[in-house]
MIBA-644991 format. One record per residue: x, z, y of N, C-alpha, C in turn. Coordinates in nm, 4 decimals, decimal comma. Example, Ala and Ser with C-alpha at 12.3 -4.5 7.8 and 13.67 -1.06 7.14 Angstrom:
<pt n_px="1,3190" n_pz="0,7800" n_py="-0,5690" ca_px="1,2300" ca_pz="0,7800" ca_py="-0,4500" c_px="1,3200" c_pz="0,7800" c_py="-0,3300"/>
<pt n_px="1,2850" n_pz="0,7080" n_py="-0,2250" ca_px="1,3670" ca_pz="0,7140" ca_py="-0,1060" c_px="1,2900" c_pz="0,7870" c_py="0,0030"/>
This chain:
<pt n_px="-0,0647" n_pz="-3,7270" n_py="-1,0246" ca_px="-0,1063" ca_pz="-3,6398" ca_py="-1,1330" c_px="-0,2249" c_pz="-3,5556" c_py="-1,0848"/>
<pt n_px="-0,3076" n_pz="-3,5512" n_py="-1,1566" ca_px="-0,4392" ca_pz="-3,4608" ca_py="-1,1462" c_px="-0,4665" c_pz="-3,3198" c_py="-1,1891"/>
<pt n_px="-0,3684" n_pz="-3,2679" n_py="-1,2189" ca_px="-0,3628" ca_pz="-3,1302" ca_py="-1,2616" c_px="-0,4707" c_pz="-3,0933" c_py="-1,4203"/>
<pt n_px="-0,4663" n_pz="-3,0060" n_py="-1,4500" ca_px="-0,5585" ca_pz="-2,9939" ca_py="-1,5656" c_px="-0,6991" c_pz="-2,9243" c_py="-1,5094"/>
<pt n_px="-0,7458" n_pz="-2,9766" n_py="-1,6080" ca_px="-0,9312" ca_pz="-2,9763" ca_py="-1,5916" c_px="-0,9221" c_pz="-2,8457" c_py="-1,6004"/>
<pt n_px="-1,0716" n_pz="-2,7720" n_py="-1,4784" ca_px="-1,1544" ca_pz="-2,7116" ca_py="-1,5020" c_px="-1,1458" c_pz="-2,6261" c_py="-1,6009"/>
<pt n_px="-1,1474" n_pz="-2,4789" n_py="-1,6422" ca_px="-1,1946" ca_pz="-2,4395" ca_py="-1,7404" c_px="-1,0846" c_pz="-2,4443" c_py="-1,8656"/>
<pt n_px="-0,9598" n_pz="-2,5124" n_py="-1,8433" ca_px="-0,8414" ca_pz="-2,4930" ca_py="-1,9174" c_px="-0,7768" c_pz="-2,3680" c_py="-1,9017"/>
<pt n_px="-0,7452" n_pz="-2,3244" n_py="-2,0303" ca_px="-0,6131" ca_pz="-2,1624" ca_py="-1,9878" c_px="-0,4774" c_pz="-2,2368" c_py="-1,9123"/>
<pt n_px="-0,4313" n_pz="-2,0769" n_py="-1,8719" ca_px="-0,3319" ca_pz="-2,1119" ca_py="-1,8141" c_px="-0,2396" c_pz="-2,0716" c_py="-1,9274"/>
<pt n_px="-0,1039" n_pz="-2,1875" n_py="-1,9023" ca_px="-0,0120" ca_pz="-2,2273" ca_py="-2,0275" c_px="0,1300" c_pz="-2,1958" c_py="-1,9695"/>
<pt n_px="0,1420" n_pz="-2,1695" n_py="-1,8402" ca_px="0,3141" ca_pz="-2,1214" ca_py="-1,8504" c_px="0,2947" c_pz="-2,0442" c_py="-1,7534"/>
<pt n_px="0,4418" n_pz="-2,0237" n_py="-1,6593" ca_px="0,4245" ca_pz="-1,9406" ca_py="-1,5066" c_px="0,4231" c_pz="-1,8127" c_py="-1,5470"/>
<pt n_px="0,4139" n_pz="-1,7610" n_py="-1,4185" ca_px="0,4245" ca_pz="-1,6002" ca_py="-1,4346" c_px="0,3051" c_pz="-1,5239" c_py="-1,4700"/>
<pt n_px="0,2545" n_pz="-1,4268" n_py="-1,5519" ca_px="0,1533" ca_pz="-1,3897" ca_py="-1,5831" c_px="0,0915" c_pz="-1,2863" c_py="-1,4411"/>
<pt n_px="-0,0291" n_pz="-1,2906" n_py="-1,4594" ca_px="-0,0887" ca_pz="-1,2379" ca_py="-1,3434" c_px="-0,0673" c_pz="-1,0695" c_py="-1,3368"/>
<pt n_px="-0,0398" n_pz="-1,0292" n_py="-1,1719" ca_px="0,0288" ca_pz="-0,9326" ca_py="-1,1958" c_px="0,1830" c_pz="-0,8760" c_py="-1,1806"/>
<pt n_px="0,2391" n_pz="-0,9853" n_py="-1,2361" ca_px="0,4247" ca_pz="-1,0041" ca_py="-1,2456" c_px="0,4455" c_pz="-0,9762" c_py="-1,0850"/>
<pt n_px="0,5312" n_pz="-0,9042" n_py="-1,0880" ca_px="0,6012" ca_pz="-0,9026" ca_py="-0,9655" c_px="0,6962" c_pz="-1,0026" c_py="-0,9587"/>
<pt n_px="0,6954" n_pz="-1,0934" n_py="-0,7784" ca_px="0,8217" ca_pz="-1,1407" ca_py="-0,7756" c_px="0,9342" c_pz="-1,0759" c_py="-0,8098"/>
<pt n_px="1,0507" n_pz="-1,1598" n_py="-0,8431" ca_px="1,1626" ca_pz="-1,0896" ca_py="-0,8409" c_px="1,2207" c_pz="-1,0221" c_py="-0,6770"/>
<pt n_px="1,2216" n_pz="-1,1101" n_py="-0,6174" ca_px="1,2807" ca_pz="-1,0856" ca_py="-0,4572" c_px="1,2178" c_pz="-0,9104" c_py="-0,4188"/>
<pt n_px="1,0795" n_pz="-0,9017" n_py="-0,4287" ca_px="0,9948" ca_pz="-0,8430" ca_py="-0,4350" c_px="1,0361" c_pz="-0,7255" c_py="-0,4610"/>
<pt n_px="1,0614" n_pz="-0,7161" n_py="-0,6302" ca_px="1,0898" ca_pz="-0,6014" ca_py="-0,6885" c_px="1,2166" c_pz="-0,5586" c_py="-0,6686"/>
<pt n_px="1,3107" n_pz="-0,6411" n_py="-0,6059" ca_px="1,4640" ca_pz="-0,5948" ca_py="-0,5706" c_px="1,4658" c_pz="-0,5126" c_py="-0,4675"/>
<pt n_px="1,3927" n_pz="-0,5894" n_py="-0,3381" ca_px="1,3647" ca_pz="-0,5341" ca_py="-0,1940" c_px="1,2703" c_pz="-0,3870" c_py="-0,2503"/>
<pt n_px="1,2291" n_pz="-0,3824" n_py="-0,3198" ca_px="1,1367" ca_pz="-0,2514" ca_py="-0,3179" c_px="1,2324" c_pz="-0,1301" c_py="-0,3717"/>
<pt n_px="1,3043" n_pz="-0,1692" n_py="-0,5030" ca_px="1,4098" ca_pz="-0,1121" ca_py="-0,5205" c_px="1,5390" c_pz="-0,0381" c_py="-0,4136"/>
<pt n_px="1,5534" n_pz="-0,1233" n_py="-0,3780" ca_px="1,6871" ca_pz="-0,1355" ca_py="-0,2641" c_px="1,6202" c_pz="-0,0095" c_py="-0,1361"/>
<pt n_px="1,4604" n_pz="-0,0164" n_py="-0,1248" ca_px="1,3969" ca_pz="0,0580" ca_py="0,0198" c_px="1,3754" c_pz="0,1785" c_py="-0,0746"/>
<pt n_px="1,3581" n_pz="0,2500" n_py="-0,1948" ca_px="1,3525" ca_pz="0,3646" ca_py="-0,2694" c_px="1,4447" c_pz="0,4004" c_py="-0,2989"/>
<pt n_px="1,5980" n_pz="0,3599" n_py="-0,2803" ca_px="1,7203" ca_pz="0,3877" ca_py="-0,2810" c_px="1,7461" c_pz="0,4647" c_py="-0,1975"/>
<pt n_px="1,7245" n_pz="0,3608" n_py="-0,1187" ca_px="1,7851" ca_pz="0,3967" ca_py="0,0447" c_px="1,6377" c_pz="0,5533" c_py="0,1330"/>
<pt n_px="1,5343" n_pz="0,5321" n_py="0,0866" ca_px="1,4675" ca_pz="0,6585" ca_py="0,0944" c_px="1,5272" c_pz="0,7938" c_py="0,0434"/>
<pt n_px="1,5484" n_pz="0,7614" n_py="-0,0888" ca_px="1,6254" ca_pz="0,8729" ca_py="-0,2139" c_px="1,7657" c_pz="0,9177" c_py="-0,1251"/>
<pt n_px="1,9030" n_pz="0,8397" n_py="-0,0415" ca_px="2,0082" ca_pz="0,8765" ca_py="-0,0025" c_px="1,9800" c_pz="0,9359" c_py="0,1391"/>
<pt n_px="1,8106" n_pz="0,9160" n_py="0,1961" ca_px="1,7888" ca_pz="1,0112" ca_py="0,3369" c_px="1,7669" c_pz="1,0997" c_py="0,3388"/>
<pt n_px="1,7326" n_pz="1,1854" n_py="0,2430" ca_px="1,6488" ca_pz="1,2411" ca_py="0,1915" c_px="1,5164" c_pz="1,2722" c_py="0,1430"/>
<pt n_px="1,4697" n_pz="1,1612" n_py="0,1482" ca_px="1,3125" ca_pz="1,1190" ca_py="0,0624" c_px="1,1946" c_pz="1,2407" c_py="0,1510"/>
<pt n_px="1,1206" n_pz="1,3044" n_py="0,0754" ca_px="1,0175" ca_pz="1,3488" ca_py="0,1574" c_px="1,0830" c_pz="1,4243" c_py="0,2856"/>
<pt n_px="1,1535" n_pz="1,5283" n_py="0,2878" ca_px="1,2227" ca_pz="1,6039" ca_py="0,3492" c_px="1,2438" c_pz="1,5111" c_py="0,4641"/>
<pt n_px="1,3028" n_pz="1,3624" n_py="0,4652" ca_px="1,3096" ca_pz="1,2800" ca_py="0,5810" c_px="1,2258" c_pz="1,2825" c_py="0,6527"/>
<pt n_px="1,0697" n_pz="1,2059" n_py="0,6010" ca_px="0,9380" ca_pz="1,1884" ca_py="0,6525" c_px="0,9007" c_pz="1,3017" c_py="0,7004"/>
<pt n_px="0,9112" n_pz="1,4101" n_py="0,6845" ca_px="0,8570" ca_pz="1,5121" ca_py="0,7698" c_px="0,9137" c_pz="1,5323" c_py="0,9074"/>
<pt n_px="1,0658" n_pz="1,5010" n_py="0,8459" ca_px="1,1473" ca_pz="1,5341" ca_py="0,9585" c_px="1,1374" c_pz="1,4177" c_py="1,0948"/>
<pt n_px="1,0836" n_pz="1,2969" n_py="1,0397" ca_px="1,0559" ca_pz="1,2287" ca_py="1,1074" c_px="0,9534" c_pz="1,2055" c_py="1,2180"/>
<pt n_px="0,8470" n_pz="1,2633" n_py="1,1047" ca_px="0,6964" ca_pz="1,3125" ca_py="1,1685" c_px="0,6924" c_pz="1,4075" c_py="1,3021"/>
<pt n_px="0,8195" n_pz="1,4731" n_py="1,2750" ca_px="0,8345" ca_pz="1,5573" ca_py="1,4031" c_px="0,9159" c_pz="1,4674" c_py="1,5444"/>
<pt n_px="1,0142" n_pz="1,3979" n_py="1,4666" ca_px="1,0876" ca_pz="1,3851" ca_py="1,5427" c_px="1,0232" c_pz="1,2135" c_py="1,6070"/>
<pt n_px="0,9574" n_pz="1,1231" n_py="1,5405" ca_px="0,8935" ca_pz="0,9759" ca_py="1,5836" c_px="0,7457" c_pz="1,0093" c_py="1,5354"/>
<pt n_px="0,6683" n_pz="1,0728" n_py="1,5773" ca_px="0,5759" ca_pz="1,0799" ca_py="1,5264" c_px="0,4367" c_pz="0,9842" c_py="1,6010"/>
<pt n_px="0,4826" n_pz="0,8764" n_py="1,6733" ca_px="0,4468" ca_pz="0,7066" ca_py="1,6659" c_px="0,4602" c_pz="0,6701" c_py="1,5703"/>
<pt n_px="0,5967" n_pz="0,6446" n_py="1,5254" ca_px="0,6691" ca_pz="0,5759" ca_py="1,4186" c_px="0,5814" c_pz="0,6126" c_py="1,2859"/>
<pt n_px="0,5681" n_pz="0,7920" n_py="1,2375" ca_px="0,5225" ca_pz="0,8141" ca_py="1,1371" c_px="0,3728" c_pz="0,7662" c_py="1,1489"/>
<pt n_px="0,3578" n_pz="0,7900" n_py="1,2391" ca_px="0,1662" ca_pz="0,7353" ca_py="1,2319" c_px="0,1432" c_pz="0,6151" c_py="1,1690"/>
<pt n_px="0,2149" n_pz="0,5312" n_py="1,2343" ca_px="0,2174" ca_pz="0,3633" ca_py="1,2404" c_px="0,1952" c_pz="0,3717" c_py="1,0588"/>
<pt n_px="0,3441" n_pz="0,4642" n_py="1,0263" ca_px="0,3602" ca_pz="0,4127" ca_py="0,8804" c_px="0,2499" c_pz="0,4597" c_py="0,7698"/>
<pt n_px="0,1418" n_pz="0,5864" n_py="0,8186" ca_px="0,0238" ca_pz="0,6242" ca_py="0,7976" c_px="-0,0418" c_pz="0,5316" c_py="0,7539"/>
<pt n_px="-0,1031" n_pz="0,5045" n_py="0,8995" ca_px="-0,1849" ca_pz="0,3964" ca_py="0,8925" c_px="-0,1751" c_pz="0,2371" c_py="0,7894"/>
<pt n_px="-0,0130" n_pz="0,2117" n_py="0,7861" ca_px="0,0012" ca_pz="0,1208" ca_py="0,7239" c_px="-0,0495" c_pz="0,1353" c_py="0,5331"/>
<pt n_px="-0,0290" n_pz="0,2594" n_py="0,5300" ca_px="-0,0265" ca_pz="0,2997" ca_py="0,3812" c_px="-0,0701" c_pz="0,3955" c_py="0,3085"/>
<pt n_px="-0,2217" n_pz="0,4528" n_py="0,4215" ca_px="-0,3201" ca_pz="0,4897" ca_py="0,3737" c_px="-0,4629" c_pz="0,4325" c_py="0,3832"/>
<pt n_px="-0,5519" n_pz="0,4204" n_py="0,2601" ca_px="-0,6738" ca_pz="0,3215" ca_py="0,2005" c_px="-0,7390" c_pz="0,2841" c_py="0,4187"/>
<pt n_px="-0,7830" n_pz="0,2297" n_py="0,4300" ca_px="-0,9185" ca_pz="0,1918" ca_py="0,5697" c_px="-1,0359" c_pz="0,2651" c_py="0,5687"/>
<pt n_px="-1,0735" n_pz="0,3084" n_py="0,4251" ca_px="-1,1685" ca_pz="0,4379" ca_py="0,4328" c_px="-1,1315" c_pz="0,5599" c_py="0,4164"/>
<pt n_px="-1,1587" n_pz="0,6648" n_py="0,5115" ca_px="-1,1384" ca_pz="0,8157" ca_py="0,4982" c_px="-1,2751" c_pz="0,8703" c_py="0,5499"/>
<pt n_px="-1,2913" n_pz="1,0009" n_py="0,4535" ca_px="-1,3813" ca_pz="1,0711" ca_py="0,5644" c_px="-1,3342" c_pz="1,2236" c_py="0,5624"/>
<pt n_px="-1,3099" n_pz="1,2728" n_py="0,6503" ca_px="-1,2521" ca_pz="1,4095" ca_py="0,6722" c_px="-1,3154" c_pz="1,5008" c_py="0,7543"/>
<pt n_px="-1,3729" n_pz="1,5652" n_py="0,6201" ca_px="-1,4553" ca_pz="1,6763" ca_py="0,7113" c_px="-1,3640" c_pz="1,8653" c_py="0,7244"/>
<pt n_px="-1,4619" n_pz="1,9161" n_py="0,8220" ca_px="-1,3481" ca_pz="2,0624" ca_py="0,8443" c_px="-1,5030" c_pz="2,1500" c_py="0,8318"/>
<pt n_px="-1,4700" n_pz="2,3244" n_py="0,7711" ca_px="-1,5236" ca_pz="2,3566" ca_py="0,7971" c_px="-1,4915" c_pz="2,5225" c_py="0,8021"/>
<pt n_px="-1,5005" n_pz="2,6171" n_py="0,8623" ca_px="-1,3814" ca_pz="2,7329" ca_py="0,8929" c_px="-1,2979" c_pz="2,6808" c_py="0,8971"/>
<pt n_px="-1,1540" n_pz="2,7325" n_py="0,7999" ca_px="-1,0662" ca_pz="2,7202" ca_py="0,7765" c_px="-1,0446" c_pz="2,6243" c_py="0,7049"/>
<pt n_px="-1,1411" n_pz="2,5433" n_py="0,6363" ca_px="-1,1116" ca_pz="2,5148" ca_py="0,5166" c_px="-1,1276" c_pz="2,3395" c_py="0,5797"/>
<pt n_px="-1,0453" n_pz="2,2358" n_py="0,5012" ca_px="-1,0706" ca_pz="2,0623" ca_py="0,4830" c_px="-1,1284" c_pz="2,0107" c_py="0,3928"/>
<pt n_px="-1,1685" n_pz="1,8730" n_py="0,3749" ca_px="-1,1772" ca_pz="1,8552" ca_py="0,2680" c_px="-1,1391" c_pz="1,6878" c_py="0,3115"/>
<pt n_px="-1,0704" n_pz="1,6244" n_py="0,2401" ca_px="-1,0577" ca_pz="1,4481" ca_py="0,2782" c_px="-1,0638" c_pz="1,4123" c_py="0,1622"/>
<pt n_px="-1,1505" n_pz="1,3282" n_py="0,1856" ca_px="-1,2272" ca_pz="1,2299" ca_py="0,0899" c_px="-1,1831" c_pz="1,0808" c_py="0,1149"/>
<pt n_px="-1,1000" n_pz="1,0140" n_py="0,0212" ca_px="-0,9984" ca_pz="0,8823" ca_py="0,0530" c_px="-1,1200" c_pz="0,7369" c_py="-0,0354"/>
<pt n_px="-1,1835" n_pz="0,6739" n_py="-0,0100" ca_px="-1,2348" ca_pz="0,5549" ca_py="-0,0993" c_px="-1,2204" c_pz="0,4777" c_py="-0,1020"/>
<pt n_px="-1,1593" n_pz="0,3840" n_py="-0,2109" ca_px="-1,1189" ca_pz="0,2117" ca_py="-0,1924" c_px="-1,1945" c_pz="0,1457" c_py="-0,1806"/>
<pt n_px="-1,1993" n_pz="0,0957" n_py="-0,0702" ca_px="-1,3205" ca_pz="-0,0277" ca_py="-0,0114" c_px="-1,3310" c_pz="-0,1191" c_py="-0,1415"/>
<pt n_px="-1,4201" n_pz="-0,2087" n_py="-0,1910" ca_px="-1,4177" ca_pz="-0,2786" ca_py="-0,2674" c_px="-1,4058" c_pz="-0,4169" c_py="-0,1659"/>
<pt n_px="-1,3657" n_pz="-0,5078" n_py="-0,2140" ca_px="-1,3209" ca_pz="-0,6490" ca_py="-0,1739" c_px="-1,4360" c_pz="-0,6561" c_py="-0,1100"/>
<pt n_px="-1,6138" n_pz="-0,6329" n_py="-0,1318" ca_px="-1,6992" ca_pz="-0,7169" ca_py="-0,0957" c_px="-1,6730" c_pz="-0,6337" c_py="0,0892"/>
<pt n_px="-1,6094" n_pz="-0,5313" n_py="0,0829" ca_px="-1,6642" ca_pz="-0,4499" ca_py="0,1742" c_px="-1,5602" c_pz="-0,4781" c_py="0,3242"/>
<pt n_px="-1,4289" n_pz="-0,5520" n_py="0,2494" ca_px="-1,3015" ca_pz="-0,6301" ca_py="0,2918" c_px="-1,2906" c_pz="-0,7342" c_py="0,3791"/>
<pt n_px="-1,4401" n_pz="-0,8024" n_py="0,3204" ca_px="-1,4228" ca_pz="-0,9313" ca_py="0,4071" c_px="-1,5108" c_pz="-0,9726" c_py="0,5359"/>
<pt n_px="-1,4389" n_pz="-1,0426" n_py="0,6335" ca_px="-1,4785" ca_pz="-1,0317" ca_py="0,8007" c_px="-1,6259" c_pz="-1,1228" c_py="0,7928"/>
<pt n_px="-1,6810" n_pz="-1,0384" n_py="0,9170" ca_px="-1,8587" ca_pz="-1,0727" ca_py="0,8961" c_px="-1,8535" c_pz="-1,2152" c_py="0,9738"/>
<pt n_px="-1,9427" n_pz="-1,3042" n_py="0,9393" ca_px="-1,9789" ca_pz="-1,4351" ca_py="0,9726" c_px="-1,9691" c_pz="-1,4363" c_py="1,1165"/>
């Protein structure tokens, strides 16, 4: 079988977007189980107490661009979503 031509819509399957199911269970099940640790109150407490651990999870799940400037007292962080073109590894 040759699949359908070029330039045909798509006619069944999951619409783009859809979360797996497995997906959306496991995500469920880890916001549960956040919610019975005590949710933010944990992460802080964690931050103190594995604060490897919390970094790691930082890094995992904040954007690849930051720029953070200081000046007195004062911060300012500036977070920007790379665009895809900016994503992909140089030749």
């Amino acid at each position: 079988m040759a699949g359908r031509p070029k330039g045909t819509p798509k006619t069944g399957g999951r619409k783009k977007g859809t979360p797996n199911q497995t997906t959306k269970t496991l995500r469920e099940a880890i916001e549960a189980s956040f919610d019975k640790v005590g949710g933010a109150e944990y992460l802080a407490k964690m931050a103190i107490e594995q604060p490897s651990a919390y970094m790691t999870l930082l890094g995992k799940i904040l954007p690849a661009h930051m720029n953070l400037s200081t000046t007195d007292n004062n911060f300012k962080l500036v977070i920007e979503r790379a665009s895809a073109r900016d994503q992909t590894k140089p030749d």
